[in-house]
Structure formats: C-alpha cells, structure tokens
C-alpha angles and dihedrals in degrees: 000000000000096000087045104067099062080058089052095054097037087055083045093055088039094057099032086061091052091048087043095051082038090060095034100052097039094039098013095242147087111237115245082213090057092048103032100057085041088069104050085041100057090040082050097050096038099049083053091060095048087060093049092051101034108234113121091183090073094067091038081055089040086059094038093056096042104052091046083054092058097039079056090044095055091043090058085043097052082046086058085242102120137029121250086250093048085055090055103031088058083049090054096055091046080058102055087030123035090138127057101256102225101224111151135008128199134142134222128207081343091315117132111217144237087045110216131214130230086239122075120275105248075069093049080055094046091055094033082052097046094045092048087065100081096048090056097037083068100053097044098050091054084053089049085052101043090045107035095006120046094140093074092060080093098065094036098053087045099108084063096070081047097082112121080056094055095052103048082051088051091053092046098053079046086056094042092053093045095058093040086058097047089049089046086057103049099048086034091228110148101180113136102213094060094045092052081044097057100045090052084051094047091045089056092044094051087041092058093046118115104264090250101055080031084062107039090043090053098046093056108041081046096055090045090047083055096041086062105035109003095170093056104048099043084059095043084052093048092041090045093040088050084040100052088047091043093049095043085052092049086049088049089046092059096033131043098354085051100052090043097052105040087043124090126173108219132190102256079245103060087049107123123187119277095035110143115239107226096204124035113253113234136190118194126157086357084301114126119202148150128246113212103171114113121219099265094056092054092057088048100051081046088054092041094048094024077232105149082181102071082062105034109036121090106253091210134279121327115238099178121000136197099263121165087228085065134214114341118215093251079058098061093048094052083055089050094043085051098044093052087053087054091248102120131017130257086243118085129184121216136166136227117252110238114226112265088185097077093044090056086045093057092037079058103057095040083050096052098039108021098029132228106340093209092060099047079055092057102051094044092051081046090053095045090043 
C-alpha cells in the first residue's frame, strides 16, 4: 500500500489532465470542480503516505510546494500569462505530486531516464509545460485553418510554391558546409561551434553575392562536394531543401497564418466577458489608441532606428490589455463609452485563447517518462561545449 500511493496519485493527475485538455479545448475552461477537490485529495493522500512511511517532513514539503506552485501561478496570472483554471490546475498537481513518482527507469546511450532536476518536480512540469506549448500551438492553429479557416491554406502552403528559392537556398548552406570542411581540414580545428559559426558567415556571404558569381561559385564547390561523396551530398541537399519549406511553413504557421486564424473583428455589442483583446488600449494626451505590435517587432524597429525608446518607454496608459483572463465587463463598457465620444471604432479585434491544458497534459507525460527538458538541454549544450 505505501508504494502504492504515489501510483495512485500519479493515475489521478494523469487522468485529471486529460479531463482538464478535454474541458478546455471543448469550453474553453478548466472546471473549478475538477481543481478544487484535486487539491484536498493529493494533501489527503499524501499526508496519508507520510504517516505510512514515517517521515513528517514529506507533507510539510507537500505544503510547502504547493503553496509556492500556486504563488508562481498567481504571479503568471497577475502577468496575464496564465488563466485563472491553468493556475489551479498546476496547484492541483503540486498537490498530488510534489515529489518526482519514480515509474519507470531505462538508459540511453548510458543515459538514465527520466532525467531529474535538482528542483522539485511540480517546476520539471511547469517548463515541460511551457515548452510543450509550441509544439501544440502548431497543431491547433492548422485545425483552426482546416476547420474555420480553409482560405489561408494558401499562405501557409505558400513556401511550397517557393521552391526554386528553396533550393537555391538548399545549394547555398551545402556549399557553405563544404567549404567549412576543406578549411577544417586544413587548420585542423574541429570545434563545433566554429564550425556551425562559419557556415552561417559564409551562407550569408554567398547569399549576398551577385547571382552570377552566386551561381558560378555554387556550381562548382557543389560538383567537387559530389565528385568526392555523391551519395552524401545528394541526401544533405534533399534533407536541407524539406527542412527550409517545412520550416517556412512552420514561420508562416505562427505568424501571419496564426494571427489571422485565431483573430476575429466583433461589433462592440456582440462583446461577452472573458473575450481576449488582441492589442493593448492606450490613452496618452486624451488620444485613445491600440497598440498591435508584438514584442518582437518592437525589438526589431529598436534595432532598425537604434531607438531603446520604442521598447522602453511607456506607450500611455493602458485602457484594456491583453490579459488571459479576458475583457471585464467594466471593459466592455469603457469601449462603448469610447466608442460613443468617436475615439475608437464599433469594431473590436480579439483573439481566441489557445488551450494551456493540452500542453500541461503532454508536459506531463514528458515529465513523468522522458524527465525535465531543460535539463536535458542542459546536459546535451555541456557535451557540445
């Protein structure tokens, strides 16, 4: 029974998160009746388990854990980060795990897995979490295109019809690794990230050629690459040339495609509470205005103007932000009430929240099986280095 329990929670907090991605991407929310009684169950049942094995120091760390999970949590929250039900629902699982449940154990290439952090587990599922989210963001704004959407396949599919230029681009990176080679060879310096330096240098170099000496210098560094090993350069073309369009689908999935998918424009009537703004609302010298530009192109337009203030100075004061809770109702009546003094217009943009729960079911998983990514991370940049 006592190495049981930690079973029995970790089957609870597995079935809780598919319940939970289940709810949020049907409702768009994660039940309070699902959370709440979570966290009274794993304090119960640890608690439980301390007493078994007689160590009251494993339910003062349970509280301990849990209670920093949700702090963090309500930070993110305050921040906009996170929704009220991902908060809880990450609380919850501090609660039925603070400790990493040891379920399975395997190595590869004399690695033992899962690999474990130094910080206690509820964290491991946090990053795992966190890093989970790209890969499903993906995936749930092609559904949104396939399903509501289907006009933009075009524009995504778009680097597909690019593909002259993907393949010059292709030749250009096999070049660029060729030379990098001969010129390896020669000094005898086998560091990687020099080597990973200088073909990115000589990319951009070739890139920046006129097409003609582009074309001549390409030709031949690539004939001489297949005189002396045909077979792999013809498959280091083919893999770079897949990997460019998949990659320029995968830019145009979480740009433009994605803005445009998970946007809509509504009548100020038809806003409801918890609609997500898609711009901030400012108010600066009684003019009212939105600010659509997303972080990153602020940094760039800094870069591009080697203006710091564009980043750094305060653009007014916000009126409606882009919180994850979503529009209050005093919000919606401050965008009537502007509306009605000509300031803004009837139409609003807002965006559609993308699930959090998934992403914590598959950090889950990874946490439980695979181990803490950022670790992993960690080890594999410590080997190359």
């Amino acid at each position: 029974m006592i190495i049981e329990i930690p079973l029995i929670t970790t089957i609870i907090a597995i079935a809780a998160c598919l319940y939970a991605s289940y709810s949020d991407l049907k409702r768009g929310i994660i039940p309070n009746k699902l959370t709440f009684p979570l966290i009274g169950v794993g304090i119960i049942l640890n608690g439980i388990y301390a007493l078994m094995i007689g160590e009251i120091w494993y339910i003062i760390i349970c509280l301990v854990v849990t209670g920093f999970i949700f702090v963090l949590g309500y930070i993110f929250w305050k921040l906009g980060a996170w929704a009220g039900g991902d908060v809880k629902l990450f609380t919850a699982l501090a609660a039925l795990l603070p400790f990493y449940p040891a379920l399975v154990s395997y190595k590869i290439l004399g690695v033992q897995f899962p690999l474990e952090a130094t910080y206690p587990f509820p964290l491991t599922l946090i990053i795992n979490s966190i890093l989970s989210i790209l890969p499903f963001i993906m995936i749930y704004v092609f559904y949104v295109v396939a399903k509501t959407k289907p006009y933009l396949m075009d524009e995504l599919l778009s680097p597909v019809k690019e593909y002259k230029k993907n393949l010059l681009l292709a030749l250009v990176i096999t070049s660029s690794v060729t030379i990098t080679i001969f010129i390896s060879q020669q000094i005898r310096l086998q560091i990687v990230i020099i080597s990973l330096l200088l073909i990115y240098l000589l990319t951009m170099v070739i890139s920046k050629l006129p097409n003609y000496v582009k074309a001549v210098l390409v030709s031949l560094v690539v004939v001489a690459s297949l005189f002396y090993s045909f077979n792999i350069t013809i498959i280091s073309i083919i893999t770079l040339f897949i990997s460019l369009t998949v990659v320029k689908i995968i830019r145009q999935l979480l740009t433009s495609v994605s803005k445009k998918a998970l946007q809509d424009e509504y009548p100020l009537e038809e806003l409801s509470e918890g609609m997500i703004p898609a711009h901030n609302v400012y108010e600066r010298d009684d003019e009212v205005y939105v600010d659509e530009k997303s972080f990153i192109s602020k940094i760039k337009e800094a870069f591009k103007t080697r203006d710091l203030n564009i980043i750094t100075a305060p653009p007014g004061k916000r009126l409606v932000g882009t919180l994850a809770a979503g529009l209050t109702p005093d919000d919606i009546e401050l965008l009537k009430k502007l509306r009605d003094e000509g300031k803004i217009s009837d139409k609003f943009r807002v965006k559609k929240g993308v699930p959090f729960a998934p992403s914590i079911f598959i950090g889950l998983l990874i946490s439980l099986f695979i181990g803490d990514i950022a670790f992993m991370l960690q080890i594999i940049i410590s080997w190359i280095i």
